[in-house]
C-alpha positions in Angstrom: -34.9 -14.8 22.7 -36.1 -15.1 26.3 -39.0 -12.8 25.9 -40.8 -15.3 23.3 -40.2 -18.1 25.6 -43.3 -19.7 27.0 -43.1 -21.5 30.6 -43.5 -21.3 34.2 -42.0 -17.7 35.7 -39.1 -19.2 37.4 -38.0 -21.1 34.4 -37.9 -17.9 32.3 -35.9 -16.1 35.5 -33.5 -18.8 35.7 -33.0 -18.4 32.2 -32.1 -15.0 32.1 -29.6 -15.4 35.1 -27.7 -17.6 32.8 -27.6 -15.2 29.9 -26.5 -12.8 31.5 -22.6 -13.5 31.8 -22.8 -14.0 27.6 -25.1 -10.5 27.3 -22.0 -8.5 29.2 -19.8 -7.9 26.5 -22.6 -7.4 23.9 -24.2 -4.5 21.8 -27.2 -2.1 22.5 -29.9 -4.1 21.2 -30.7 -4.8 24.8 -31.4 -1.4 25.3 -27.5 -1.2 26.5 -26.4 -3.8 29.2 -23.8 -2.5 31.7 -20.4 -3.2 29.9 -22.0 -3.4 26.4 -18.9 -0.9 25.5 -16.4 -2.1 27.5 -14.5 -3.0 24.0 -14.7 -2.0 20.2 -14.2 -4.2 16.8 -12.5 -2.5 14.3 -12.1 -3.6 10.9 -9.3 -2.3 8.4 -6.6 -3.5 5.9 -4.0 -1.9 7.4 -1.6 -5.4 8.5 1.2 -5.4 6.5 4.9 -4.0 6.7 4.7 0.0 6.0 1.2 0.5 7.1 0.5 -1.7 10.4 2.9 0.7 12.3 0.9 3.9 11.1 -2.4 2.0 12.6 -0.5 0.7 15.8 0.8 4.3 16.6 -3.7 5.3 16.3 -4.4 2.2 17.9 -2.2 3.5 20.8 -3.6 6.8 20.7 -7.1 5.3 21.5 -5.8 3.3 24.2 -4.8 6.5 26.0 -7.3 7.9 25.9 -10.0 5.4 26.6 -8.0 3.1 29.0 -11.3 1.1 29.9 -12.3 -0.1 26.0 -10.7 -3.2 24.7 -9.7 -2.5 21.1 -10.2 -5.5 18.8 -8.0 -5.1 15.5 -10.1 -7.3 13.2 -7.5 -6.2 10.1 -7.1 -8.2 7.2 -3.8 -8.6 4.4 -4.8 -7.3 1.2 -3.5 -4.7 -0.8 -5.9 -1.3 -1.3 -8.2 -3.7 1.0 -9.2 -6.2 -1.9 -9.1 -9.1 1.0 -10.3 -6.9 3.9 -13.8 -5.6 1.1 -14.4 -9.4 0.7 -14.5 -10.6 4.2 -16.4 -7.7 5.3 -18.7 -8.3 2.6 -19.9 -11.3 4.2 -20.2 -9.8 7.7 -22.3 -7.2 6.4 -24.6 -9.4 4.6 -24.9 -12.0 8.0 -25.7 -9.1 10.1 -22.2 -9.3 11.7 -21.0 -5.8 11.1 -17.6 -4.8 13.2 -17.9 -1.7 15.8 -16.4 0.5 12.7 -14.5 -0.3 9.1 -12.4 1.5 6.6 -13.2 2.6 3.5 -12.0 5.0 1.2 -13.4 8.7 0.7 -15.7 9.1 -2.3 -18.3 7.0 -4.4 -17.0 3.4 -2.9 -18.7 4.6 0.1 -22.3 4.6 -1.8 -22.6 1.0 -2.2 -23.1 0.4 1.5 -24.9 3.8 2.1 -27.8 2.4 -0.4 -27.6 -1.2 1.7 -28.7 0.9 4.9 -25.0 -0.6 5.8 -23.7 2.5 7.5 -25.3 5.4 9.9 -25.4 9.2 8.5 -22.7 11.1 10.8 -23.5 14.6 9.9 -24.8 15.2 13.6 -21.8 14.3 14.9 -19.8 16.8 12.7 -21.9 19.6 13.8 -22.1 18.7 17.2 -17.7 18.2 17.3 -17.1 20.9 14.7 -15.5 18.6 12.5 -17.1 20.4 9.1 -14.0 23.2 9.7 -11.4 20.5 10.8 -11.0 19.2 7.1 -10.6 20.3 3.4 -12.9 21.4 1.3 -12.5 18.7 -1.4 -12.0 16.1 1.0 -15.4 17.1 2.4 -17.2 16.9 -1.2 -15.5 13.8 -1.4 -17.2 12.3 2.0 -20.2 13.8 1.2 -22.9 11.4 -0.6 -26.0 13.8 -1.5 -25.8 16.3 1.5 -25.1 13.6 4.3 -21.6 12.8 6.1 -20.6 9.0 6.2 -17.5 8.4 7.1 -14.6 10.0 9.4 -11.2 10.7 7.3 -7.9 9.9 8.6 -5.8 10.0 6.1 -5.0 11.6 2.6 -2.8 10.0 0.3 -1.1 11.1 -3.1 -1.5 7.8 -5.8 0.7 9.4 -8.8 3.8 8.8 -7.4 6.9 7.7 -9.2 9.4 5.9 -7.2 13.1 4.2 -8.1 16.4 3.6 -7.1 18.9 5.9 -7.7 22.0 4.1 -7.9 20.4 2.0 -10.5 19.4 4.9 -12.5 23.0 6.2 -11.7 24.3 2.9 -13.0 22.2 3.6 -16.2 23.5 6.7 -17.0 19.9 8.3 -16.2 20.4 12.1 -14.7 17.3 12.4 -13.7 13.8 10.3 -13.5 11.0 10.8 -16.7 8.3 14.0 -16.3 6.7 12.5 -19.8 5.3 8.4 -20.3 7.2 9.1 -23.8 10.5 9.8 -22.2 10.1 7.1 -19.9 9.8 4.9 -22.8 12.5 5.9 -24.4 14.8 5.6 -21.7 13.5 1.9 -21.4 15.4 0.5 -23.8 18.8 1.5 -22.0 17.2 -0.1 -19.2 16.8 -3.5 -20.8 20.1 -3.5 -21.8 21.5 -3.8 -18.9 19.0 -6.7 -17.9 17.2 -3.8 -15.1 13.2 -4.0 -15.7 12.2 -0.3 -16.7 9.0 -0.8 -14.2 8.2 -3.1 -11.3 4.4 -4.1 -10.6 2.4 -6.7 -8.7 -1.5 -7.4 -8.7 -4.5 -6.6 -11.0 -5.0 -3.7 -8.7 -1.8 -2.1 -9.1 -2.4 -2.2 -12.7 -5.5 -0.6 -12.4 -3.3 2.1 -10.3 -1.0 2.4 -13.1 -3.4 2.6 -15.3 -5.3 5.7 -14.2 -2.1 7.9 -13.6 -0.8 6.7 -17.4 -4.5 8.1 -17.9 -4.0 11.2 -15.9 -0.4 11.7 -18.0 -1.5 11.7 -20.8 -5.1 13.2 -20.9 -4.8 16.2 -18.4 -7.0 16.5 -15.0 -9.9 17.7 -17.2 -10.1 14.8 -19.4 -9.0 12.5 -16.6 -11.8 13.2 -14.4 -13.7 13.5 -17.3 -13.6 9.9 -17.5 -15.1 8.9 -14.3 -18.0 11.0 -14.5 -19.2 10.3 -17.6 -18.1 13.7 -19.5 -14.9 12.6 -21.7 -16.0 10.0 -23.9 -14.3 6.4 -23.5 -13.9 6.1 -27.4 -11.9 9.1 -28.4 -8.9 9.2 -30.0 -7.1 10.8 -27.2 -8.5 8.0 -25.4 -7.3 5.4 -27.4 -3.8 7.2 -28.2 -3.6 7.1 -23.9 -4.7 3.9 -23.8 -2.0 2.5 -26.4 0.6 4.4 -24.2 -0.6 2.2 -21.3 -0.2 -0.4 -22.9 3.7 0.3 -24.0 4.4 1.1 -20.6 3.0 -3.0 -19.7 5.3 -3.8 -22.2 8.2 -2.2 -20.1 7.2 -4.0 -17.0 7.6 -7.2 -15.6 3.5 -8.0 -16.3 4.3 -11.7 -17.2 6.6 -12.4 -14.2 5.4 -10.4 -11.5 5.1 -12.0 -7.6 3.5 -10.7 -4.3 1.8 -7.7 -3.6 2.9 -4.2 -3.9 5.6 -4.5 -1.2 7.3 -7.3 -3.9 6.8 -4.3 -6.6 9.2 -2.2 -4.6 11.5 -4.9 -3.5 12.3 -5.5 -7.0 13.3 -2.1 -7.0 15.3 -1.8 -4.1 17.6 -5.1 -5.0 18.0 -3.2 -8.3 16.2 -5.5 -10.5 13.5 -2.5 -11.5 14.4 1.2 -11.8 11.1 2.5 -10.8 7.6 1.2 -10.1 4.4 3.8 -9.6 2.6 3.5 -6.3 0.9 5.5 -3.9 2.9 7.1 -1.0 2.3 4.4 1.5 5.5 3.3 -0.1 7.5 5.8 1.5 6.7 4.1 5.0 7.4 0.6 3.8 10.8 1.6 2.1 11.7 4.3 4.7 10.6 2.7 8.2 10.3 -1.4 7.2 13.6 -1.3 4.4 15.3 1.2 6.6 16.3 3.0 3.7 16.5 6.5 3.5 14.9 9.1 1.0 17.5 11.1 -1.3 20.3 8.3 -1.1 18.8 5.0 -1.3 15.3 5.7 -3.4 13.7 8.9 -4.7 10.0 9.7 -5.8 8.4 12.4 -8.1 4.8 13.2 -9.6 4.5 10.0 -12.0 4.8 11.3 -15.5 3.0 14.0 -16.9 1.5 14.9 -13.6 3.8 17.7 -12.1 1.1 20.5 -10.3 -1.7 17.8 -9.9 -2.2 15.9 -6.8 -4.3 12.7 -7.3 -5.5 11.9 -4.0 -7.1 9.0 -2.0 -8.2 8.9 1.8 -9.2 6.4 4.3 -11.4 6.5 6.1 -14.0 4.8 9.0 -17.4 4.6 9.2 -20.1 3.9 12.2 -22.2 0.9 10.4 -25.7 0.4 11.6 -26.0 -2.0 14.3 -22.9 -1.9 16.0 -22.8 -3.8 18.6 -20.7 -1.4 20.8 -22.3 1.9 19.5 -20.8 4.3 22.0 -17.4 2.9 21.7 -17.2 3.1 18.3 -18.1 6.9 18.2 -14.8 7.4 20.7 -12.8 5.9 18.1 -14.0 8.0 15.0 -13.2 10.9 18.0 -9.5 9.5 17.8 -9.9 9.2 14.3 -10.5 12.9 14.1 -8.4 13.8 16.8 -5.1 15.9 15.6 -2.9 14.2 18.0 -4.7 10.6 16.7 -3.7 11.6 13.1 -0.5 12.7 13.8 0.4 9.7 15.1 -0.9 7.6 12.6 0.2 9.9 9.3 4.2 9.7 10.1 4.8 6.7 10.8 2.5 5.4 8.1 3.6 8.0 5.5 0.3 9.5 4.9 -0.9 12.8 5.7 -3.0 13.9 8.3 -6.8 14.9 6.7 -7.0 17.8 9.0 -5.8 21.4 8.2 -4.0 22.0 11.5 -1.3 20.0 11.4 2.2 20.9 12.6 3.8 20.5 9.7 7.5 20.3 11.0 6.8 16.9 11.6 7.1 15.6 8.5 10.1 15.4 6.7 12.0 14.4 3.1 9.1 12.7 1.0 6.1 13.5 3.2 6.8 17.3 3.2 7.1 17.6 -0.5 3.9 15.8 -0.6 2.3 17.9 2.2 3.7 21.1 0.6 1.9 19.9 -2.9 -1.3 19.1 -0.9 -1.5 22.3 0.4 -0.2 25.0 -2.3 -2.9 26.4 -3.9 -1.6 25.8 -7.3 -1.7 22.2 -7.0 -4.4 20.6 -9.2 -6.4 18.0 -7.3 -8.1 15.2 -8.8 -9.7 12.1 -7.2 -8.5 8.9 -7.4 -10.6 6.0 -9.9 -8.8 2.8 -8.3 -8.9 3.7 -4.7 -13.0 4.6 -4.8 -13.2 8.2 -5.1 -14.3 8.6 -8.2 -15.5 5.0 -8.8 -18.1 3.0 -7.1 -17.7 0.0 -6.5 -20.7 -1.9 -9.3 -18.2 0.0 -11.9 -14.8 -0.8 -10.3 -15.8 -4.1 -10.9 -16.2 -3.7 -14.2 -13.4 -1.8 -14.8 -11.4 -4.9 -13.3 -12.9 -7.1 -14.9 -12.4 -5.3 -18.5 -8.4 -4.6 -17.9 -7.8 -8.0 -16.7 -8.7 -9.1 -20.1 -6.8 -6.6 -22.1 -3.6 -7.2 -19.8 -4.4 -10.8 -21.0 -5.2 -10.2 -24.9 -3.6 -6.7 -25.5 -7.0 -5.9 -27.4 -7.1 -2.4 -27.2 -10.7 -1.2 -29.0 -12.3 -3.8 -26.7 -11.1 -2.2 -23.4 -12.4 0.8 -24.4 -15.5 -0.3 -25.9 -16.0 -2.2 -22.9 -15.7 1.0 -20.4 -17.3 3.3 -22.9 -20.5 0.9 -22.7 -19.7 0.9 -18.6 -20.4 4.8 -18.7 -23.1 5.5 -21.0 -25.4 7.6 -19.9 -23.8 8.0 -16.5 -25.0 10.2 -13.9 -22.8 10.8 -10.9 -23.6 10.6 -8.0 -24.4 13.7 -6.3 -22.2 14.7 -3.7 -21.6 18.0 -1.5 -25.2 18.9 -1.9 
């Protein structure tokens, strides 16, 4: 630093001179250099077909309206942002952080909140009026013990149950399952005519699957129950949910699987799979990037034994501490929150908008059933375990770790043995207060 530099005067001036061309893009710590936010990093996993559209339509949106910022798109591949988490991981810990990241809504956030990784943005709520902008539960959900974190963009439903209907046409199947049991009966025709009953791809699809066989079976009560420590890992409805779980792998091609979620649904589409279950991102990537088109081509329902209940996940973006281009990066969590910035980013993405305002005659076939389940009153909301609402992120680990070897060795009492010791005594954390 030039300011611990000993030496004649002119030496230290001459030395400045020269840093200056390398200081004019930086951050604030120089008590904010002329041009310091003249660009902003942001970091996301939003580059693959189906979602990288969505973001480039917000990305656009930004541009417009700050015509003077360079936007940086620092986005890495990874399905649910397994890649993008690891990566960023590393920054954090180097004291490298990006302008502003994703991360999902909800206890994945509290990791980085207890690292002193990311600033409190309740003032800027209050000072935008942002509080009355959003949802009640989504607020609880980016609420870590009274303080704000992170600026939602996007909600998303995760128990969703696509397929193809001509190949459930070509089965003889009316209509798609509203129970795991008759999905698993109507398995078997499946097979039979060498079509694999359920398509999947990664450990954390699994884990996606898993939690909505979970919410199926169990209820919303129980289901929830289970990520906060209040339904009890080792009881026999447990165990009987589990063991469904586990038939439904059994229907799926588990041993043979390739790619990432966007190979899940290709299998479906060239008719080798009848259905998979995936969060409605898939509606973009089959409706926009396939070309395909909702009601003729593919088709999607609440995934079995879910009907009324809407288990949600939404991304979001933070303002981490020490970012280099502070002021920039609170314009972009303005676009973030911006209507118009949502808009933009929720149809062509297939998501919808986290505000309440929205017009809604902009979304059509799947995205306004799912927007008219989001906001019917009826609907049962729950929060999503894989996608960090319910879970942080010390447990998701675990939780990995644990169904990785049961999808290995099939041994059902030590999956649940192993999450029952992963919750006991659990405390949540306290949010909305």
């Amino acid at each position: 630093m030039p300011g611990r530099r000993r030496g004649p005067l002119s030496l230290v001036l001459v030395m400045l001179l020269a840093l200056l061309p390398a200081c004019g893009g930086g951050g604030k710590d120089d008590g904010g250099a002329e041009g310091s936010d003249d660009k902003v990093e942001v970091f996301s996993w939003w580059d693959g077909p189906g979602e990288k559209e969505g973001y480039e339509a917000l990305i656009a949106y930004f541009k417009r309206k700050n015509p003077t910022i360079e936007f940086v798109n620092a986005a890495v591949a990874g399905g649910a942002g397994i890649n993008a988490r690891a990566v960023l991981a590393s920054r954090l810990a180097a004291g490298d952080p990006p302008d502003s990241y994703q991360i999902h809504a909800g206890l994945e956030q509290t990791a980085d909140i207890k690292a002193g990784k990311i600033e409190d943005l309740s003032a800027m709520y209050e000072r935008n009026g942002w509080r009355k902008l959003f949802p009640a539960a989504l607020l609880d959900a980016t609420t870590i013990d009274g303080k704000i974190y992170s600026v939602p963009v996007t909600i998303h439903r995760s128990n969703v149950l696509w397929f193809n209907i001509r190949t459930l046409k070509s089965a003889g199947i009316t209509k798609p399952p509203t129970t795991w049991s008759q999905f698993l009966k109507t398995a078997g025709r499946l097979k039979a005519r060498n079509i694999t009953p359920l398509s999947i791809g990664p450990g954390w699809t699994q884990k996606h699957l898993l939690e909505n066989v979970l919410l199926g079976e169990l209820g919303p009560e129980k289901y929830t129950g289970l990520w906060n420590g209040r339904t009890s890992w080792l009881g026999a409805d447990v165990r009987a949910a589990v063991a469904v779980f586990a038939k439904v792998l059994a229907a799926s091609d588990i041993k043979t699987f390739g790619g990432d979620w966007q190979s899940a649904l290709d299998k479906m589409i060239e008719g080798g799979a009848a259905y998979t279950v995936m969060g409605d991102w898939a509606d973009a990537y089959l409706g926009r990037a396939k070309g395909l088109k909702f009601g003729t081509d593919y088709g999607a329902v609440a995934s079995p034994g879910t009907s009324g209940v809407f288990n949600f996940l939404s991304d979001t973006f933070t303002l981490p501490k020490g970012a280099p281009h502070r002021d920039a990066a609170e314009k972009w969590l303005s676009a973030c929150a911006s209507l118009e910035g949502q808009e933009a980013l929720s149809v062509k993405k297939g998501s919808l908008p986290a505000r309440l305002d929205t017009d809604r005659t902009k979304y059509h076939d799947y995205l306004a059933t799912a927007l008219a389940a989001w906001q019917d009153p009826a609907t049962v909301v729950v929060g999503s375990a894989t996608h960090g609402v319910m879970v942080d992120p010390a447990r998701s680990t675990e939780i990995d770790t644990a169904l990785a070897t049961f999808v290995d060795d099939g041994d059902l009492d030590a999956f649940v043995r192993s999450l029952a010791r992963t919750y006991a005594g659990y405390q949540p954390t306290v949010q909305g207060s």
